[in-house]
N, C-alpha and C positions, 0 to 999 in steps of 0.2 A: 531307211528312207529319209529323200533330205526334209524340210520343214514344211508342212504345209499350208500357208496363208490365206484366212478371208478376212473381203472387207465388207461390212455392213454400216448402212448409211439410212439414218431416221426418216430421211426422204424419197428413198429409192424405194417405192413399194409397188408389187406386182399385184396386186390387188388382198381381199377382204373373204376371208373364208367362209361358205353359206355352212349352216349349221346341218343341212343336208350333206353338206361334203364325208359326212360320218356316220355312213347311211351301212345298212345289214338287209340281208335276203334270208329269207327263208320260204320253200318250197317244197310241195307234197312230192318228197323226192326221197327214198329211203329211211331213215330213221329221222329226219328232222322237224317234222312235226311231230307222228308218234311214235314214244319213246326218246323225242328229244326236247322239244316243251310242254310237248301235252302225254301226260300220263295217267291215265285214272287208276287208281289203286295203289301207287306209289306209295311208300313213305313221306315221301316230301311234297305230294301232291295237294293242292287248297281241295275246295267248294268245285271248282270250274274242272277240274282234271290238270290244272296246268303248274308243271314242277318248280317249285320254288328256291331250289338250287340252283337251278338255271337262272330262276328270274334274277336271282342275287348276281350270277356272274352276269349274268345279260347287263344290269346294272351298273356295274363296276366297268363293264366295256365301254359303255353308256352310249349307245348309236342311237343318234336323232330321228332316224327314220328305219321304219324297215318296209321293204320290198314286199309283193307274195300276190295273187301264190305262185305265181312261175316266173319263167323259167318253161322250160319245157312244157310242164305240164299244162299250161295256162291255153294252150293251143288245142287243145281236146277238149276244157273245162265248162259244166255247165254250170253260171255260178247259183243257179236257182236249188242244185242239188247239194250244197251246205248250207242251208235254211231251213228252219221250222225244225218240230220235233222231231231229234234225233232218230226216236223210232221210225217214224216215215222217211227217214231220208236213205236216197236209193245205194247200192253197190253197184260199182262200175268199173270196168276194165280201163285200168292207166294203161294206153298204150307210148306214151312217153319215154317208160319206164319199167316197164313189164310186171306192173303189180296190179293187185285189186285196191280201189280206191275206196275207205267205208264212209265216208264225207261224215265223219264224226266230229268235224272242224270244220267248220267253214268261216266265212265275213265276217261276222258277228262275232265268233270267235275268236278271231284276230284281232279286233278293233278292241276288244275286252283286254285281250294279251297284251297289247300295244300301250294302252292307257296303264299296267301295271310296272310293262315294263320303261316307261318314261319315253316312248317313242311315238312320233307322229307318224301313224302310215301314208302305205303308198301302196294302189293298188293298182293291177294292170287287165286288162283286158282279152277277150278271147277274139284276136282278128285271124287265127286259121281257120276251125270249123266254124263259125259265128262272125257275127259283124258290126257292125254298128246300133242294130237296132237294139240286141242282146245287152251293148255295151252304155248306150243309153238310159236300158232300164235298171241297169244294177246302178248305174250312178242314183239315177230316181228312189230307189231304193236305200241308197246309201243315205243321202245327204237332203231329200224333200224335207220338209217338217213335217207336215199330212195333209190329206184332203184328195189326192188320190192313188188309185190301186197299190204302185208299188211299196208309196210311203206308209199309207196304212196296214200294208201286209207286215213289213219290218215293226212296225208297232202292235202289232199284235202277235208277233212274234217275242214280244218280251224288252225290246227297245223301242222305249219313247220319246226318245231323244236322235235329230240326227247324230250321224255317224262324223259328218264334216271333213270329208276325208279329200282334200286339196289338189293332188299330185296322183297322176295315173299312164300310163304307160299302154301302146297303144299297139299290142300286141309284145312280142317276141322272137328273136331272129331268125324272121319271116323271111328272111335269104337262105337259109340251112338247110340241105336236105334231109337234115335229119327232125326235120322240123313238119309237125300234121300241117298238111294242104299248103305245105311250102309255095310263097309266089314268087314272080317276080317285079323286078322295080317299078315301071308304070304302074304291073295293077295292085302290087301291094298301096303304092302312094296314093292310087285312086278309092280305095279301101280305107286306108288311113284318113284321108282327108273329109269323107262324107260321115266317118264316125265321129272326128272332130267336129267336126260343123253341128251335129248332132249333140253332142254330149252339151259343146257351149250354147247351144240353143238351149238347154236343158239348166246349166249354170256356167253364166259368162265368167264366171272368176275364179273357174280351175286352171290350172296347167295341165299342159298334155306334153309326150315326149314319143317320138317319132321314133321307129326303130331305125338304127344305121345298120351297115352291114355286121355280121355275128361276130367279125374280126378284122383284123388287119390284114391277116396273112390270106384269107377269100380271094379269091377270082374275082368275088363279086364288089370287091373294097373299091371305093371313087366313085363311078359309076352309078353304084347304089344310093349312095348318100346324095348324088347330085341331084339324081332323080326324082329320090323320095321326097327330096327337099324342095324340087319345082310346082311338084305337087299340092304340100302341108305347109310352104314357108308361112302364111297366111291365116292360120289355126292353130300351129306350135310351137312351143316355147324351151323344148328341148332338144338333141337327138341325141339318141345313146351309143355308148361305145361298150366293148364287150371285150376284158382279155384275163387269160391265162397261163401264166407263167410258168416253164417246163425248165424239167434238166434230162429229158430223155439224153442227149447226145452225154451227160457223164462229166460235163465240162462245168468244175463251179466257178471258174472266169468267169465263160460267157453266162453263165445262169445269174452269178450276181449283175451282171452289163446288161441283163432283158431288160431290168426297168428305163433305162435311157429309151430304149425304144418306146416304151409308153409317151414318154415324154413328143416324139417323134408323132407320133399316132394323134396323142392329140393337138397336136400345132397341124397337122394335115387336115383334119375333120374341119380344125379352126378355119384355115382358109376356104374348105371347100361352102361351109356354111353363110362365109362370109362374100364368096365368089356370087353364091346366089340371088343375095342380098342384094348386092350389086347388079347384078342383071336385074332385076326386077325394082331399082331403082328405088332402093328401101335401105332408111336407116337401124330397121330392127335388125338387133342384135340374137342369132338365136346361142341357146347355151346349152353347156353340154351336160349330158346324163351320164354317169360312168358306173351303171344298175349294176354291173359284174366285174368282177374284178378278184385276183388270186391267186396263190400259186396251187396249180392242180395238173399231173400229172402220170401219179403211180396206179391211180386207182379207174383212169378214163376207160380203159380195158369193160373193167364189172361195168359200168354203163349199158356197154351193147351184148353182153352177158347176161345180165337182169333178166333181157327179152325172153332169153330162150329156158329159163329158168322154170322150168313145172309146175304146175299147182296154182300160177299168179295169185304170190303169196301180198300177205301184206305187210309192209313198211319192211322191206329187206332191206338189212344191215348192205346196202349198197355206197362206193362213192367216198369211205371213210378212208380218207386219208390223213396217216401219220406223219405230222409236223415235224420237220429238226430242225434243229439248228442251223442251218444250210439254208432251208426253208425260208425262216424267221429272218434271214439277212436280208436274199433276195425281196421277200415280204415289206420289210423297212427301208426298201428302194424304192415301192410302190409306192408306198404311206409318200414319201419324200415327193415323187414325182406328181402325186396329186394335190401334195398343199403348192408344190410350187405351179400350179397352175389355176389357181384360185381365181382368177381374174373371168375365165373362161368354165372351169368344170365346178358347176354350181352342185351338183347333185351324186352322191357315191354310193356303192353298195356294195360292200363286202359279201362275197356269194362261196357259202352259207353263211348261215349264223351258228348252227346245232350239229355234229355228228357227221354229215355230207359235208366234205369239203370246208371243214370249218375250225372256226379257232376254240368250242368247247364240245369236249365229248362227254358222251354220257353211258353209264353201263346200266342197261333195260333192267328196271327193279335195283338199281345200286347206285351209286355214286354218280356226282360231275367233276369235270377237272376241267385246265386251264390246257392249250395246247400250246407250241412255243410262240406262234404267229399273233397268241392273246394278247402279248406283250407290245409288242411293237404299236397297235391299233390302240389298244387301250392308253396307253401317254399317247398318240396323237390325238385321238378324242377327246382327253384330258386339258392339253397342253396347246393344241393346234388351235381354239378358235379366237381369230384375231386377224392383224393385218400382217401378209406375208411379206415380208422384206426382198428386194433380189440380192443375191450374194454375187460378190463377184470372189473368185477361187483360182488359185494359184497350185495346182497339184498335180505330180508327177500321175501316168498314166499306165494302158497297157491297150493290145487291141484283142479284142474276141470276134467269133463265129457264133452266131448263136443257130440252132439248128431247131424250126417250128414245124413239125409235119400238119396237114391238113389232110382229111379225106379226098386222097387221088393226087397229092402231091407233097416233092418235099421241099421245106424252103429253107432257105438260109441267107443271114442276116447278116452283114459285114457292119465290123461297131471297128473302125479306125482307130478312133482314141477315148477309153474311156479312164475317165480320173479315178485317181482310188478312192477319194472324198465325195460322197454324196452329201447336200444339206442341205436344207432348211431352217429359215429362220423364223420364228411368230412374232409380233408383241401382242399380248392379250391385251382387254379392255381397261385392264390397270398398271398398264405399263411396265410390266416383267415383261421378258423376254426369252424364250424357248428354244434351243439349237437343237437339232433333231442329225445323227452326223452317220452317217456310215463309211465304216473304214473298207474297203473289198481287197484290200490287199492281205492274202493269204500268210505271208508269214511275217513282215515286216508290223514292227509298232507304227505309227503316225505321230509324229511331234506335231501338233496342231496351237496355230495361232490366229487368232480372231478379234479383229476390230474393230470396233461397234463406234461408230463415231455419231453426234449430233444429239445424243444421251447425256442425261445427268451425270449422276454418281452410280455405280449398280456392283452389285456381289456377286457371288456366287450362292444361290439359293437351293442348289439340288445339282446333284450328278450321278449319275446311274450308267452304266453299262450291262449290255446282252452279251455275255459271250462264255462259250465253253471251247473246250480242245479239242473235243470230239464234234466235229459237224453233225456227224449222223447222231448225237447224244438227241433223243425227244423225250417230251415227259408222258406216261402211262399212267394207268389205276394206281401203281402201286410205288412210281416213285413223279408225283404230281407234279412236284416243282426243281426236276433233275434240273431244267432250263427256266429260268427268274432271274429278274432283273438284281443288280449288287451295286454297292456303292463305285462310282468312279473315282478313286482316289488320285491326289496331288492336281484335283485343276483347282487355278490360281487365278487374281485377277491384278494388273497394275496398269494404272493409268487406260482405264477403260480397254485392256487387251487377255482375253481370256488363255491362257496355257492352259497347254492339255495332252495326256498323252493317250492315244486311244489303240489298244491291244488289235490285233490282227484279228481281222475276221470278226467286226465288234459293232453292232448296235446302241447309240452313245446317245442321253439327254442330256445338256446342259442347261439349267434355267439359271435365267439373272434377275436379279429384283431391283427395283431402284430404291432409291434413298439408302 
């Protein structure tokens, strides 16, 4: 491959990464509540039931926020039935999901999780079965100080302290038919908007987030968002986007090229929220939620499998998908696609956190590990918060097909030209500087050169690369860390121009420090 050239420029910034940009989900969705943070009888489990190997890896991920509790489930949920003493609290058929729900966790429980594990939640609402009035009171509940019903109930429930819980989500892709009391556009946005009206009556200084449509690839994509937007423009302060990255079609070109289309995805949301705006003769800005997000695709089958499952067991090892190498690429195209859009997607969430669809697994009564996708997420959470630079990139390309089926159609995705260098640039708050690089080219090295102008003096402070030979190589119980990050060797720096050579099919950090 011939050379591949960026430039970066001290002045050229696309904007300021929110500290939500490093956001995680977790949802009453197979094993990722219990048996993935919450375990009572554990070995490693505290006081609470909840697993302290996780919380350690949860840690080390370090996500500013986390999501909960759906997701699917969140649309059936009553949130009054994870409160109060556990003994009282009822058993209920998840139809989400085709299990028994024991609400041996709820709010409170999370909020507790959340504060150990260094994250500021974010809670979402039940706008399918439920409405506004439901969604009002759990706020009241959450966040009153005391003085009435709900805030005193939560206080005598063991929390005397609000909860203070900021950011809430105002239902879930309430477009989907796979979704309880699925609407549509008007009247979900008319639902939407008098819950909002509600909740800020209740406290003017949360944020809400509007749902957009489930995905890209919907029927119901534009339209939805217009809609729901004409509605809420007025109320909220987000809208969410929803995606999942596949290689059903077999093809790791186009699987590594999905993420451009994120990119794609959200510059469309961007305008249509902005079209709105516009009509309605308003300078607000609204910004975007990107609550879901992932590569998930081997295990979507067990989903609607679950249902039919006998016994409606509880917490079925559902949804668990095995990370590779392959994965972790496409993955660190995501991570890429969303810092470089900082400017506009304030709010992230990696969907799962635990076990379901997620970057740490856990064996029920055993061990936790790292899966490969852990990597990529944990140095941009690390390494990402700061101001994004734009790059400008000089590098050879190729074109893919990428192939998204949806229930009741199939789509496909024409990617023209995609470069083989994906990147991202940070400078933190102390003026190092972070490249974050993906090579997608399959067999060829990348002779990479990068020029950072308008800078001091800077080094080379760390280099790390992801990459194995065997795509499909993932790491398991019993060989944890088959996939981990390794030194990058021979990158260079002269006269502020970094070399670099970055192996085929490779996951690449390069940090600079100044002075």
């Amino acid at each position: 491959m011939r050379k591949v050239t960026v430039t970066l420029r001290h002045d050229a910034v696309i904007g300021d990464t929110d500290p939500r940009l490093f956001g995680a989900f977790v949802e009453h969705v197979g094993r990722c509540i219990y048996g993935g943070i919450f375990e009572p009888g554990h070995p490693e489990a505290d006081a609470n039931g909840f697993r302290r190997d996780v919380l350690a890896l949860v840690r080390e991920l370090r996500p500013a926020m986390v999501r909960y509790p759906g997701g699917n489930f969140v649309s059936g949920y009553n949130w009054e039935d994870g409160v109060g003493p556990r003994e009282d609290r009822p058993r209920r058929l998840d139809l989400a999901w085709g299990a028994t729900e024991t609400n041996q966790f709820g709010t409170n429980e999370f909020i507790d999780w959340c504060a150990l594990a260094g994250a500021e939640p974010m809670l979402a609402v039940n706008l399918g079965t439920r409405g506004g009035d439901a969604a009002r009171n759990l706020l009241e509940y959450c966040n009153h100080p005391q003085g009435t019903a709900w805030s005193d109930l939560r206080r005598r429930h063991g929390w005397a302290q609000p909860h203070g819980v900021k950011l809430w989500c105002l239902g879930n892709e309430m477009d989907a038919p796979w979704q309880m009391e699925t609407k549509g556009a008007h009247e979900y946005g008319r639902v939407a908007a008098e819950a909002a009206k509600l909740m800020k009556w209740t406290q003017p200084d949360i944020e809400l987030a509007a749902c957009g449509s489930s995905g890209r690839n919907m029927p119901t994509f534009g339209g939805w968002e217009e809609t729901v937007l004409q509605h809420t423009f007025e109320h909220v302060d987000y809208i969410s986007l929803h995606t999942y990255l596949n290689n059903y079609a077999q093809d790791t070109e186009a699987f590594l090229a999905s993420s451009d289309l994120m990119d794609g995805f959200i510059d469309e949301v961007v305008a249509i929220a902005d079209s709105v705006g516009a009509s309605k003769q308003s300078g607000k800005r609204i910004m975007l939620s990107f609550d879901e997000w992932n590569v998930w695709y081997r295990t979507r089958g067990n989903a609607e499998g679950a249902r039919a499952k006998p016994g409606w067991p509880v917490a079925p090892p559902i949804l668990e998908e095995i990370y590779t190498m392959r994965d972790a690429l496409a993955f660190g195209g995501a991570c890429i696609s969303l810092l470089n859009h900082a400017d506009r997607v304030k709010v992230a969430c990696l969907a799962q956190l635990v076990n379901a669809i997620a970057p740490i697994m856990t064996e029920t009564g055993g061990p936790a590990w790292r899966q490969t996708i852990f990597h990529p997420f944990a140095q941009m959470s690390r390494f990402g918060r700061g101001r994004v630079l734009r790059a400008e990139i000089d590098s050879p390309g190729y074109q893919a097909c990428y192939y998204d089926p949806v229930p009741g159609a199939e789509l496909r995705f024409a990617l023209p030209a995609v470069p083989y260098l994906k990147l991202a640039a940070v400078e933190d708050p102390v003026g190092a500087l972070t490249l974050f690089a993906l090579n997608r080219h399959l067999q060829e090295p990348m002779p990479l050169e990068v020029s950072v102008q308008g800078y001091g003096s800077l080094s080379i402070a760390q280099a790390q690369q992801l990459q194995h030979h065997d795509l499909d190589a993932a790491n398991t119980r019993d060989e944890p860390d088959k996939v981990a990050p390794a030194p990058l060797e021979g990158v260079t720096m002269d006269a502020n121009r970094v070399h670099a050579t970055l192996l085929p099919a490779s996951w690449n950090l390069i940090r600079l420090s100044s002075g």
